[in-house]
Short mmCIF file of the C-alpha atoms (twelve columns), coordinates in Angstrom:
data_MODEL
# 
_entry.id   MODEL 
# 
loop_
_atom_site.group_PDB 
_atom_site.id 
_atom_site.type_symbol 
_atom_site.label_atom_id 
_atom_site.label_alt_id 
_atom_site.label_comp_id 
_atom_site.label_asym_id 
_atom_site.label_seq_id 
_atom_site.Cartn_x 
_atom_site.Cartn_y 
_atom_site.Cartn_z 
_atom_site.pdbx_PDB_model_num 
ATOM 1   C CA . UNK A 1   -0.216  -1.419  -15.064 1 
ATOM 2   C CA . UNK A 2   3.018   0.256   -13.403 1 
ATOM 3   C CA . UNK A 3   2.831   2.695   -11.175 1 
ATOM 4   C CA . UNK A 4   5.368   6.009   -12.419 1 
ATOM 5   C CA . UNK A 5   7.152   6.077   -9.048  1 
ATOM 6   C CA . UNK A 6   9.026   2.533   -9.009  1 
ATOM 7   C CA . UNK A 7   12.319  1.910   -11.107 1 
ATOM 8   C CA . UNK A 8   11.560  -1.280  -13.239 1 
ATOM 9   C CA . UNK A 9   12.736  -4.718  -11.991 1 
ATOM 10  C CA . UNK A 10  14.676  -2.760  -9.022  1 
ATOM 11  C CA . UNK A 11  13.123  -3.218  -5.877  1 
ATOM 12  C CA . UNK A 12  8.878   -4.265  -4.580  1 
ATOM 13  C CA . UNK A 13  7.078   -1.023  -4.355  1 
ATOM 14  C CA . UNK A 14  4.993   -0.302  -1.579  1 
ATOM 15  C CA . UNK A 15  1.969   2.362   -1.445  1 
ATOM 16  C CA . UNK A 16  0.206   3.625   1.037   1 
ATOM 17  C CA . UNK A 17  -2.964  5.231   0.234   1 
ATOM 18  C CA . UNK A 18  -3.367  7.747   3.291   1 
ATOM 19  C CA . UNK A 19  -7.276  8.862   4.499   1 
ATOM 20  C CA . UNK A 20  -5.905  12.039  6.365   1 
ATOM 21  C CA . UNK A 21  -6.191  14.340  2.553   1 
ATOM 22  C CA . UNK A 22  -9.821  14.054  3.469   1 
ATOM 23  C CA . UNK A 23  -10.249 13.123  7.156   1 
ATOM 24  C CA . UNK A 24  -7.229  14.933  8.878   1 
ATOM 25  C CA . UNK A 25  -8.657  12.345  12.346  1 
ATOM 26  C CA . UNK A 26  -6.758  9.768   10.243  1 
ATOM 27  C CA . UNK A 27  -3.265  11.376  10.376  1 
ATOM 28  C CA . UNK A 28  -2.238  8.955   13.723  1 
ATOM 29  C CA . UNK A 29  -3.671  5.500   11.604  1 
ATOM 30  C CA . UNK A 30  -1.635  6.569   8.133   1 
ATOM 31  C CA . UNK A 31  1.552   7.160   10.507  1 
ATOM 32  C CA . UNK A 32  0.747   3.520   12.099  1 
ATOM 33  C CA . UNK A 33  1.030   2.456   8.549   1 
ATOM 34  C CA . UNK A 34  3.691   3.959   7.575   1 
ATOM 35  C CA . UNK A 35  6.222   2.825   10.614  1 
ATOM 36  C CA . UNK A 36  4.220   -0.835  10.507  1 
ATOM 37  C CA . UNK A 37  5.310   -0.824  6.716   1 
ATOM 38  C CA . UNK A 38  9.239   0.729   7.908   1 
ATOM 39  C CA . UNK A 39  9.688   -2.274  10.494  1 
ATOM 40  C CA . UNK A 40  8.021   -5.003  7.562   1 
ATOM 41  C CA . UNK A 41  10.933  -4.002  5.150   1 
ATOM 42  C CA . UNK A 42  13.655  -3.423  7.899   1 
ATOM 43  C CA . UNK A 43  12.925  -7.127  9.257   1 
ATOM 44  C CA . UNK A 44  12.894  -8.994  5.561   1 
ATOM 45  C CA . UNK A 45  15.697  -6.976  4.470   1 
ATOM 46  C CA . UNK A 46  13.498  -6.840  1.350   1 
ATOM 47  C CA . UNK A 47  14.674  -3.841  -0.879  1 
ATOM 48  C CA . UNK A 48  11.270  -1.536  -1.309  1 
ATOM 49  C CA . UNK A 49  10.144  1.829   -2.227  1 
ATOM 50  C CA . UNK A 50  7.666   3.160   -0.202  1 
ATOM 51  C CA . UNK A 51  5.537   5.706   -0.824  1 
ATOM 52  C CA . UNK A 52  2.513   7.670   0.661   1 
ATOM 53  C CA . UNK A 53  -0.203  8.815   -1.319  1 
ATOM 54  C CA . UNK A 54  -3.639  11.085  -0.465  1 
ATOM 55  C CA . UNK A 55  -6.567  9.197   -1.038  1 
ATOM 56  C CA . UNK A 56  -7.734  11.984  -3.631  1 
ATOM 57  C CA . UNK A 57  -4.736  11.398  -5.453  1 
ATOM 58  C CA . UNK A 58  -5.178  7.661   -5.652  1 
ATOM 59  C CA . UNK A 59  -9.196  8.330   -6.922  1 
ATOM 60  C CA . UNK A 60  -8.488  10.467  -9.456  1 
ATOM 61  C CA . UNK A 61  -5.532  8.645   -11.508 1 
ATOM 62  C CA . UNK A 62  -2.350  8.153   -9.644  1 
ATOM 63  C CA . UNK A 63  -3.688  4.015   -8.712  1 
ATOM 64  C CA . UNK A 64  -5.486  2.089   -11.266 1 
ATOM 65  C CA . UNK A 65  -9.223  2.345   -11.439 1 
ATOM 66  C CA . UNK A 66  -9.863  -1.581  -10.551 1 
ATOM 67  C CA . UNK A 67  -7.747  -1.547  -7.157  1 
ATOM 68  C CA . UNK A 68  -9.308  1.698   -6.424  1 
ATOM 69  C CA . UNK A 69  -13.014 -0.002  -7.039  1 
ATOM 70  C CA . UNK A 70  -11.724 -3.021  -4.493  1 
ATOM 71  C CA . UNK A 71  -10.963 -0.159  -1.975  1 
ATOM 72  C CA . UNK A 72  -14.371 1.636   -2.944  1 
ATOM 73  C CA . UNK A 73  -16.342 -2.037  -2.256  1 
ATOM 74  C CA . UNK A 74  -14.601 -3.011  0.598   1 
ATOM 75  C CA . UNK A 75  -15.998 -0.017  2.339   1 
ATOM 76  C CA . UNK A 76  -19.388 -0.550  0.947   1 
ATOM 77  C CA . UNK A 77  -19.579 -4.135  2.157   1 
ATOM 78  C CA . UNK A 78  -18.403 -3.552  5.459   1 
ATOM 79  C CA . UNK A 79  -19.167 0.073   6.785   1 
ATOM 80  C CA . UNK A 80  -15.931 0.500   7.710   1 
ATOM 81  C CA . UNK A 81  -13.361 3.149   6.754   1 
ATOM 82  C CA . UNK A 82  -10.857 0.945   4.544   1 
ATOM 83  C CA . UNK A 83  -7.911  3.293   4.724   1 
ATOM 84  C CA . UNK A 84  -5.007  3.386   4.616   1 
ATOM 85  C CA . UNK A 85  -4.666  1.410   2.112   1 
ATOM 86  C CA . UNK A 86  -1.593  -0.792  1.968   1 
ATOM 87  C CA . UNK A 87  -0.176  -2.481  -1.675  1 
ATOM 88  C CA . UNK A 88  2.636   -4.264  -2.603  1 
ATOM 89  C CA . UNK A 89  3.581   -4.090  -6.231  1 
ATOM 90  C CA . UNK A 90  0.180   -3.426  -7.010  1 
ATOM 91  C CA . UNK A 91  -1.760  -5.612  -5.004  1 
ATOM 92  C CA . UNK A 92  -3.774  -4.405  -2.195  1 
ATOM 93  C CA . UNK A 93  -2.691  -6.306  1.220   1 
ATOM 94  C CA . UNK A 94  -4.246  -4.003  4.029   1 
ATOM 95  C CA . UNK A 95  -7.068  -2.295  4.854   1 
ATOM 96  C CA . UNK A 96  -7.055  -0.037  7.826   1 
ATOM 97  C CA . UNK A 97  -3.464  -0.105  9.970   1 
ATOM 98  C CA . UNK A 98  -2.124  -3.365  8.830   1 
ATOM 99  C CA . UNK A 99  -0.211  -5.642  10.971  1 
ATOM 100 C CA . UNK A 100 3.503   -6.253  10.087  1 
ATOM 101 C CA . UNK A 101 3.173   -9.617  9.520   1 
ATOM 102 C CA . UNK A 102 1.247   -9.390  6.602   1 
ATOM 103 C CA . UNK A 103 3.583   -6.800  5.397   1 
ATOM 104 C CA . UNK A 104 6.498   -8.710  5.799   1 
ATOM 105 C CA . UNK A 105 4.891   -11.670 4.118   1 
ATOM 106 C CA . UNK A 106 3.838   -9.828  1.011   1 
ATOM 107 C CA . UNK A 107 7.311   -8.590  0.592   1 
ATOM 108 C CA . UNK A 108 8.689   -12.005 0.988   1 
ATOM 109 C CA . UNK A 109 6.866   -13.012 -1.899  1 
ATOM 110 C CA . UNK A 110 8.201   -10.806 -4.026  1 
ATOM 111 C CA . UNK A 111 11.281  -12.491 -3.161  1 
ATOM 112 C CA . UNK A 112 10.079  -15.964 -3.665  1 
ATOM 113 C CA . UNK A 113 8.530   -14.820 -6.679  1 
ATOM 114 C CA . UNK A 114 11.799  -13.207 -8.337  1 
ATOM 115 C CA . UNK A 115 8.901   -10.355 -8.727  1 
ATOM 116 C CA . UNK A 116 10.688  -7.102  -7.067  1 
ATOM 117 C CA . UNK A 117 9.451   -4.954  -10.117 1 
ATOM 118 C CA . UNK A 118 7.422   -2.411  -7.866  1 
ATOM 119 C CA . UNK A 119 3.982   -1.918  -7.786  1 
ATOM 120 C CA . UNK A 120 1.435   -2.599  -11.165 1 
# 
């Protein structure tokens, strides 16, 4: 499934799925996110769309209903507030502030892979 804000076979696409629609105390970890997922795609020189979205809006259609079910168990399992959210071309990579190593590793995949089609 492809997400409606990526230009096919352009560039990886990178969402953030932000907590701070809903729990405005989370406003500091989504901007964490956000500038950990800036310095990931300024250090790979990877081209990328990123984009933040409200948790709400990612629940009720904008993010398919199976990543939003990992996000949904992930919190179940461990108790722990699992946003924001952090995928690459569809594929959920972070929970909570993510470190920029895994960023920049998920982006160099898409490289590796020839896959820079945006997020599914």
């Amino acid at each position: 499934m492809q997400l409606s804000f990526r230009k096919k076979g352009s560039e990886a696409g990178v969402m953030i799925i932000s907590g701070s629609c809903c729990i405005p105390g989370m406003a500091p970890f989504d901007e964490q996110a956000r500038r950990v997922v800036e310095q990931a795609v300024s250090e790979t020189d990877v081209k990328a769309q990123v984009k933040v979205i409200p948790a709400s809006t990612a629940f009720f259609g904008s993010v398919p209903k199976e990543l939003m079910a990992k996000i949904i168990t992930e919190f179940n399992q461990s108790g722990r507030m699992p946003l924001p959210a952090v995928l690459v071309n569809g594929k959920i990579v972070s929970y909570g502030v993510p470190q920029v190593e895994d960023i920049k590793k998920a982006l160099l995949e898409t490289m590796d892979t020839g896959n820079q089609g945006g997020c599914k």
